[in-house]
N, C-alpha and C positions, 0 to 999 in steps of 0.2 A: 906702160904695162899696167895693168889693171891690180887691186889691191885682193879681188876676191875671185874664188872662180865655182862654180857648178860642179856640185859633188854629188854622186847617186849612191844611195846606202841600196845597197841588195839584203833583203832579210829571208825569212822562209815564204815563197811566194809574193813576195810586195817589192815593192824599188819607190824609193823617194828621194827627190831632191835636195837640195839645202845648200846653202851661200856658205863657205868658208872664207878665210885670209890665209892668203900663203903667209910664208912662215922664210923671210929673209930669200922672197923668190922660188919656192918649192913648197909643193901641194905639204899639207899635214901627213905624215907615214902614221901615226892615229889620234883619238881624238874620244872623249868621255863624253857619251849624250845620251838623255833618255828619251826613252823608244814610247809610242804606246803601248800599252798594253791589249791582249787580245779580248778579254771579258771587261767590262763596267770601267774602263777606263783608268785601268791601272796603266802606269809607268814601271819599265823595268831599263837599269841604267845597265848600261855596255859600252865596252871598250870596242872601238869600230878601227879596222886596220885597213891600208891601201891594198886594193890588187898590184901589185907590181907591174903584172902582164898583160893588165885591159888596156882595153881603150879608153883614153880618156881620166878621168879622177871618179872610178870605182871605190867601195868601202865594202868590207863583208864584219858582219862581227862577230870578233873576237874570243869574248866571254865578257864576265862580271870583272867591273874591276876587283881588284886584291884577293880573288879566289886563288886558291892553290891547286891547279890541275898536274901537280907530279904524282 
C-alpha cells in the first residue's frame, strides 16, 4: 500500500492537486496549507477539511485557522 495518495483541494472555482501521507492508513480528515493568493501573490493560510461524501480524497476549505466563527 502506498504511503501517499492524490488529494484535490476544491476552492472558489479552482481545484488543485497535491500529494498527502495517510495518516496510520487513512486519508488526513484536515490539514493547514497556504493557498495562493488572488492579486500579486499573496498567500492566505486555511484549514482544508475532507468531503466525507466525494469521491475519492476531496478537501474544501474550512476557514482560517484559530478564527472564531461562533
Amino acid at each position: 500500500m502506498s504511503d501517499t495518495y492524490t488529494a484535490v483541494l476544491i476552492g472558489q472555482g479552482t481545484r488543485e492537486s497535491i500529494e498527502l501521507e495517510f495518516i496510520e492508513g487513512l486519508p488526513q480528515k484536515s490539514f493547514v496549507r497556504a493557498t495562493p493568493g488572488e492579486e500579486d501573490g499573496d498567500e492566505e493560510v486555511m484549514v482544508w477539511e475532507l468531503i466525507l461524501d466525494a469521491d475519492g480524497y476531496e478537501y474544501q476549505a474550512a476557514g482560517i485557522p484559530g478564527a472564531d466563527y461562533a
